[in-house]
C-alpha positions as CSV (number, residue, x, y, z in Angstrom):
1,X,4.8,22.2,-31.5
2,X,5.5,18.8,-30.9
3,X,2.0,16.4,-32.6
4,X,0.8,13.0,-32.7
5,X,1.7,10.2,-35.1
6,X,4.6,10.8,-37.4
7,X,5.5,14.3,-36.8
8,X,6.1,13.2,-32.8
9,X,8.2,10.6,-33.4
10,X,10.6,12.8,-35.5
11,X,10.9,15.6,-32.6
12,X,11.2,12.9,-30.4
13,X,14.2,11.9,-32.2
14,X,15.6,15.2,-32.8
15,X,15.5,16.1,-29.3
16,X,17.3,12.9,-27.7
17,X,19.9,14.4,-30.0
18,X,20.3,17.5,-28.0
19,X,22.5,17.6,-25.2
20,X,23.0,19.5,-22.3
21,X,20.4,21.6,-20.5
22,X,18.6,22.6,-23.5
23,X,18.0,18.9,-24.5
24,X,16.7,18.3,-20.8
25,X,14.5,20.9,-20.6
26,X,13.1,20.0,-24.1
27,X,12.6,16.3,-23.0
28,X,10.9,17.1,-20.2
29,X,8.8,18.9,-22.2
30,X,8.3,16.7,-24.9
31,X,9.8,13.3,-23.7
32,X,8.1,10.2,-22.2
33,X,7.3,12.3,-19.1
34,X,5.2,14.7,-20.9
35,X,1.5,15.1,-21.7
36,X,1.5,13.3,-23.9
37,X,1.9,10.1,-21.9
38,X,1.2,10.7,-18.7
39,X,-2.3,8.6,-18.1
40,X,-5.3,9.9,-17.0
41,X,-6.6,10.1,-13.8
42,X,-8.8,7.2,-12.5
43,X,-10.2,7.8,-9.7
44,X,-13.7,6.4,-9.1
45,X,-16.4,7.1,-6.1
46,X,-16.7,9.8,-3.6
47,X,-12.8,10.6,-2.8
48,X,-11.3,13.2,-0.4
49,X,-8.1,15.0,-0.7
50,X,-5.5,15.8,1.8
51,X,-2.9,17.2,0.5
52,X,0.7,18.0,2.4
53,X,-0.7,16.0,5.5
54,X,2.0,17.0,8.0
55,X,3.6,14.6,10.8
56,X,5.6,16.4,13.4
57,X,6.7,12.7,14.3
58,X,8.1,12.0,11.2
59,X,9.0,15.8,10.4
60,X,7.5,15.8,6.7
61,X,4.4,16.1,4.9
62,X,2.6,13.1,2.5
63,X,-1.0,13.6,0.4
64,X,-3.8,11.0,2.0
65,X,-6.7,10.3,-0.4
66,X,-9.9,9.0,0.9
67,X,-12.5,7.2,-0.6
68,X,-16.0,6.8,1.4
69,X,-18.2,3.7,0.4
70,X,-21.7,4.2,-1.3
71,X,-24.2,5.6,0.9
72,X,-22.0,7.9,2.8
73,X,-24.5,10.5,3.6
74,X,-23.5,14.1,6.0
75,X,-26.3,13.6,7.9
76,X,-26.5,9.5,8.8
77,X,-24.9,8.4,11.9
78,X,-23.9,5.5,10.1
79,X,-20.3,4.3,11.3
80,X,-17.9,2.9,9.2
81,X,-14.9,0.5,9.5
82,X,-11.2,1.6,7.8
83,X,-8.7,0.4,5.5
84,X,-5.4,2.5,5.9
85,X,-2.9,1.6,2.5
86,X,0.7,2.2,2.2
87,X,1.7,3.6,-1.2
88,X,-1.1,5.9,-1.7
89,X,0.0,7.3,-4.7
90,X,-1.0,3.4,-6.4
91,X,-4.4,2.7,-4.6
92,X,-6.7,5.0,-6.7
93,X,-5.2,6.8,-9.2
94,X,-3.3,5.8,-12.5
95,X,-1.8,9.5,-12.9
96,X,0.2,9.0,-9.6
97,X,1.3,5.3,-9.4
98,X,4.6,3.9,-10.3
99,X,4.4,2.7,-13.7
100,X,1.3,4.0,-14.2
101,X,-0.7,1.0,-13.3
102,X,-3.2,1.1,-10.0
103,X,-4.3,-1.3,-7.3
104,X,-7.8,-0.2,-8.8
105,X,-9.6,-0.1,-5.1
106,X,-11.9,2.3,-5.4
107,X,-13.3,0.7,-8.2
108,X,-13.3,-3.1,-6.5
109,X,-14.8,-1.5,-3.8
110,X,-17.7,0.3,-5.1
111,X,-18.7,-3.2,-7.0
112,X,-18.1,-5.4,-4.2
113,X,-20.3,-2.9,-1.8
114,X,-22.7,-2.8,-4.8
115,X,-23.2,-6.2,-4.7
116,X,-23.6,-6.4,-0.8
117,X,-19.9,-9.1,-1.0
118,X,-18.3,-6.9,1.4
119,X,-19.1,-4.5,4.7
120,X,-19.1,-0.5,2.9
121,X,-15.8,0.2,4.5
122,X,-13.6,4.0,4.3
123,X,-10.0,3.4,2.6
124,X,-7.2,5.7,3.5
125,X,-4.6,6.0,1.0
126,X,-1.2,7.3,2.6
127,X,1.2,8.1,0.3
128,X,5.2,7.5,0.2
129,X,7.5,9.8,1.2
130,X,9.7,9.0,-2.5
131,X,12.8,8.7,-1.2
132,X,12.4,8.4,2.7
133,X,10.0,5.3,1.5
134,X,12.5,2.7,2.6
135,X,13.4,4.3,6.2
136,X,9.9,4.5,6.9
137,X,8.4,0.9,5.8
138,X,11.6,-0.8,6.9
139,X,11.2,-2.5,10.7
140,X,14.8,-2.9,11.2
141,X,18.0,-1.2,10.1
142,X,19.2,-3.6,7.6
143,X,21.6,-2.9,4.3
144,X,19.7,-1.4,1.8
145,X,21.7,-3.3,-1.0
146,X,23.6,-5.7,-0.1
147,X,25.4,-5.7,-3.4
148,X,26.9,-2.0,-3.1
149,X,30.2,-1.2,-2.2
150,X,29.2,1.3,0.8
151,X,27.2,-0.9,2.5
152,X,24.1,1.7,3.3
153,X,21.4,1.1,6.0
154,X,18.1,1.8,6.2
155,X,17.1,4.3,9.3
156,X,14.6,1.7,10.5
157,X,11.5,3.5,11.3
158,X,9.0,1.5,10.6
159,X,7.7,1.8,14.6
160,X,7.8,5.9,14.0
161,X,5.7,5.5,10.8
162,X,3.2,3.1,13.1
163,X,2.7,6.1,15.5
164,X,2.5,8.6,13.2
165,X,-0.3,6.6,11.8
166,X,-2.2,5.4,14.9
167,X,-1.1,9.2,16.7
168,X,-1.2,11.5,14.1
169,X,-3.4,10.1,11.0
170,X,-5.9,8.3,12.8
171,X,-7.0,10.9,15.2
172,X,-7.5,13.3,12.5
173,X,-9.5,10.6,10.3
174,X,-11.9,9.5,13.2
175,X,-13.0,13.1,13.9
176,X,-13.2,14.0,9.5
177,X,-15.5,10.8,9.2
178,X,-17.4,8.9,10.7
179,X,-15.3,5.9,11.7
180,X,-16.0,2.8,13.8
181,X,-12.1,3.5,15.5
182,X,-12.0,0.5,17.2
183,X,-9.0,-1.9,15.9
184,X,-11.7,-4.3,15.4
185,X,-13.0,-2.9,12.6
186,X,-9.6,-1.3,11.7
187,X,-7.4,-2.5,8.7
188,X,-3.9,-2.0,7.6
189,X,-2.3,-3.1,4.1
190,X,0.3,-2.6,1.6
191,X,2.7,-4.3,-0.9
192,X,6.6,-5.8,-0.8
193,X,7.8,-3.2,1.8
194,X,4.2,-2.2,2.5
195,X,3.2,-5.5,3.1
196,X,6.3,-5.9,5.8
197,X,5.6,-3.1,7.3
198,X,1.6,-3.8,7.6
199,X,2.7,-7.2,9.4
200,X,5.2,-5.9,11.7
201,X,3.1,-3.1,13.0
202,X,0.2,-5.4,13.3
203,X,2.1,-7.6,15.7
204,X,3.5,-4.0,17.4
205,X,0.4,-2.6,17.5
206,X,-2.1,-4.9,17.6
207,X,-4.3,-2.5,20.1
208,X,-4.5,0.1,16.9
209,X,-4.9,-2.5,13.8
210,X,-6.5,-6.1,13.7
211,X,-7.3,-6.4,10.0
212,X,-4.0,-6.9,7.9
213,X,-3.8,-7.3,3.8
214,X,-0.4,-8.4,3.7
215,X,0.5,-8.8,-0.2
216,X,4.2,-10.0,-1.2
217,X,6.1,-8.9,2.1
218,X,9.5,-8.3,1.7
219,X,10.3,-11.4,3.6
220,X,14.2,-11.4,2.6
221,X,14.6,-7.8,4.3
222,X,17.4,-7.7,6.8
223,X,18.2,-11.5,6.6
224,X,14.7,-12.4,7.4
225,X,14.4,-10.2,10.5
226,X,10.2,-10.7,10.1
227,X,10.5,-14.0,11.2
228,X,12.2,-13.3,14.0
229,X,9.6,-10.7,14.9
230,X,7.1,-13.4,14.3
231,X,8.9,-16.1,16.5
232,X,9.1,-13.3,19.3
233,X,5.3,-13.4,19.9
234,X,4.0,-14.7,23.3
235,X,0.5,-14.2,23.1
236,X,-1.4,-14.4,19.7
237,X,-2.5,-11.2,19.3
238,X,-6.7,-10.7,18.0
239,X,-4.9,-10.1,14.1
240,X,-6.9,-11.7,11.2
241,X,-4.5,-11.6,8.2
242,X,-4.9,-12.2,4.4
243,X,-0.8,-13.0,3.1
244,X,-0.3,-13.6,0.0
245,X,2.5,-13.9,-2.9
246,X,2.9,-14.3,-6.2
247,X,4.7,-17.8,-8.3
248,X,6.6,-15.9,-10.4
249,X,8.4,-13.5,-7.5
250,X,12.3,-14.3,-6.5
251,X,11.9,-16.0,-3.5
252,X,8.5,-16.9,-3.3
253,X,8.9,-19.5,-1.5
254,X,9.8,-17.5,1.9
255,X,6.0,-17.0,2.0
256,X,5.2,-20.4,2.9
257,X,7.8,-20.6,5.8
258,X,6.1,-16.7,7.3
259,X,2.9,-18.7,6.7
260,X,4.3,-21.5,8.6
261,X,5.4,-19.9,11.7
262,X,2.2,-17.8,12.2
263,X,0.4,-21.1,12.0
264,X,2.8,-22.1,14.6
265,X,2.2,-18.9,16.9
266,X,-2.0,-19.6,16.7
267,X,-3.2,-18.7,13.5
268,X,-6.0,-20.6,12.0
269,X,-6.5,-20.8,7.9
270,X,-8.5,-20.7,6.8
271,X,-10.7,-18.4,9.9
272,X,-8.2,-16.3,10.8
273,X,-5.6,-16.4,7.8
274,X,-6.1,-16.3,4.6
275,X,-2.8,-17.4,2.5
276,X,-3.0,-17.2,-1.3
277,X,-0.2,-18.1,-3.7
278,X,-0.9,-16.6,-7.4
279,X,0.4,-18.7,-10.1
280,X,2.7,-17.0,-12.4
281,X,2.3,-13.3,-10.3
282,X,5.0,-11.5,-10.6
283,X,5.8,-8.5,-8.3
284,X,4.2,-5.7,-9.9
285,X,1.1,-3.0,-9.4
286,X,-1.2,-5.0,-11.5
287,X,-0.6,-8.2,-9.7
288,X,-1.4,-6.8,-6.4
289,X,-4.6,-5.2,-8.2
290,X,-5.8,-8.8,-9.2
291,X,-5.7,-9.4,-5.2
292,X,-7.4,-6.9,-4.1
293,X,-10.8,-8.4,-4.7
294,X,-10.1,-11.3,-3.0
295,X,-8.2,-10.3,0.5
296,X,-11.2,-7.3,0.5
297,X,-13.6,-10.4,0.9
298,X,-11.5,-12.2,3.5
299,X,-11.0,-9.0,5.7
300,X,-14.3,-6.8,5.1
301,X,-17.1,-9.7,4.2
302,X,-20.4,-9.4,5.8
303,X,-21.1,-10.3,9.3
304,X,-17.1,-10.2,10.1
């Protein structure tokens, strides 16, 4: 049996030194992946599971976790407005996020309602679909790396993954809780592909989502194609958005030209746009955890 300290880091050994299927089977039973380094789970609050959600739009099946504020009571009448987050698996919960680092909402959350900062507000966390993630968040069909041999393209359904939300998701969440379902008091957020896909639906959908925490878009995808999306707008849609990015990201820079055009297309900063550039953030789970606070503030603060 495989123990801490010394002992552990000689089986360790011993086993990368096994090949073949016996040596998988071992290091996947002993190996990083294991018990013994798996973190713990983290979740904070009163938090809901739905597991195996199923979309017969998108033809597969994703966990949603939700987390509803303090005060949530069965028998209030008390109405709530909701924040739906891409990447589920990274809002509450260390166990399930990629790298093992959070976004740490539930726990913002619960202090900032604590401390009357922000509105008590229900968060939806929709997880990925692992591999199908990219197809899903992506707007367009653009190369998914540009630097393979066979170039391969992403399915583009980012407008099938905004009506299996607002179709399939939503429906079932306003009749579970008490909601306020209007898309005034409805948000939408996510991350690098997450946060592309937030902004694009938004502006597709703005009848369905007017509340957007767009963190470090991935502005490049598709040579740029959310620009064009944003230049294609006519009428301002009711949308207030928190955008942000981090100093130390490849590309950064792209954030200020997306921040440009919208201010272009209507959008007022600091009242109805919120843009935040985070010296020396890189593009990582914790950095979009050490925004959280503040876009919660700009989208859910009292009286807004």
């Amino acid at each position: 049996m495989v123990a801490g300290g010394p002992n552990r880091k000689l089986a360790k050994r011993r086993i990368r030194a096994i090949g073949g299927v016996e040596g998988l089977a071992l290091r996947l039973i002993f190996g990083e992946a294991s018990r013994f380094s798996m973190p713990k789970h983290t979740l904070t609050g009163n938090i809901k599971r739905h597991p195996g959600f199923p979309s017969k739009i998108l033809g597969n099946r994703r966990d949603v976790l939700v987390y509803l504020p303090r005060g949530y009571r069965l028998l209030s009448r008390r109405r709530y407005p909701v924040l739906y987050l891409h990447d589920g698996q990274n809002v509450f919960d260390a166990a399930t996020s990629f790298s093992g680092v959070e976004w740490g909402v539930d726990e913002t959350a619960e202090r900032l309602i604590k401390e009357d900062l922000i509105e008590p507000l229900i968060v939806v966390a929709v997880a990925n679909t692992g591999e199908d993630r990219i197809h899903e968040y992506a707007p367009t069909r653009g190369v998914i790396d540009a630097k393979a041999k066979r170039k391969k393209r992403s399915k583009g359904l980012a407008r099938k993954y905004g009506h299996f939300l607002i179709n399939e998701l939503k429906p079932y969440i306003d009749r579970k809780y008490r909601t306020n379902p209007d898309a005034e008091f409805t948000g939408l957020g996510g991350s690098s592909l997450g946060g592309l896909v937030t902004l694009a639906i938004g502006i597709l959908y703005p009848h369905a989502f007017s509340r957007l925490m767009v963190m470090s878009p991935s502005i490049w995808w598709d040579n740029f194609a959310i620009y064009r999306l944003v230049d294609s707008i006519e009428q301002k849609p009711p949308l207030k958005i928190w955008l942000d990015t981090g100093t130390a990201e490849p590309g950064w820079e792209q954030a200020r030209e997306l921040l440009k055009r919208l201010v272009e297309k209507g959008w007022k900063p600091p009242k109805d746009l919120q843009y935040m550039e985070a010296q020396s953030g890189d593009h990582s789970e914790a950095a979009w955890a050490a925004r959280v606070e503040p876009a919660l503030r700009f989208l859910f603060s009292r009286g807004k």
